[in-house]
C-alpha positions, 0 to 999 in steps of 0.5 A, a space after each residue: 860395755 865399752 869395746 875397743 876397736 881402734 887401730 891402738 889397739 891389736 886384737 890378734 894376727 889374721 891367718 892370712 895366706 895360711 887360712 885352709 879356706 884360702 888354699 881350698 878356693 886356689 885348688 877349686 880356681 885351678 881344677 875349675 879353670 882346666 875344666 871351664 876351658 875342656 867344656 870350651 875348647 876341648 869337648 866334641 858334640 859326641 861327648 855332649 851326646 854322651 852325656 845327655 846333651 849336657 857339657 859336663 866339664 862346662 858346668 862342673 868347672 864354672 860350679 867349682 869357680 863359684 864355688 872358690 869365690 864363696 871360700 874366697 869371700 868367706 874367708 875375706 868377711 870372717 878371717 881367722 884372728 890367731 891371739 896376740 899372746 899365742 906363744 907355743 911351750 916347747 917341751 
């Protein structure tokens, strides 16, 4: 069992900016960079009060940068490889 993976040969085309796990993790970025800087700049001590001394804006948005950065590296180690011979019929 020989297997080719050198640059002569093509495999298929890699999704790229079109894999969904990339669209996901740069919807997470934005939603988790606006709630990073709210539980920052923009939450009084009422509010953490509120919410049982917890700065719940702060630790949502820096799941969700987390959270992005998984999609990000899972969608960097194991991209989607469309076939080399993918040909759409029309009808």
């Amino acid at each position: 069992m020989s297997e080719e993976n050198g640059s002569g040969t093509q495999q298929g085309q890699r999704a790229g900016a079109f894999d969904i796990r990339l669209v996901i993790a740069a919807l997470f970025v934005l939603y988790g960079a606006i709630c990073t800087l709210m539980g920052l700049l923009g939450t009084s001590e009422e509010e953490i009060s509120q919410a049982a001394g917890i700065n719940i804006n702060l630790w949502s948005g820096l799941g969700m940068l987390v959270f992005a950065g998984a999609f990000a590296l899972w969608a960097r180690l194991r991209p989607i490889v469309l076939p080399a011979d993918s040909e759409t019929s029309g009808s």
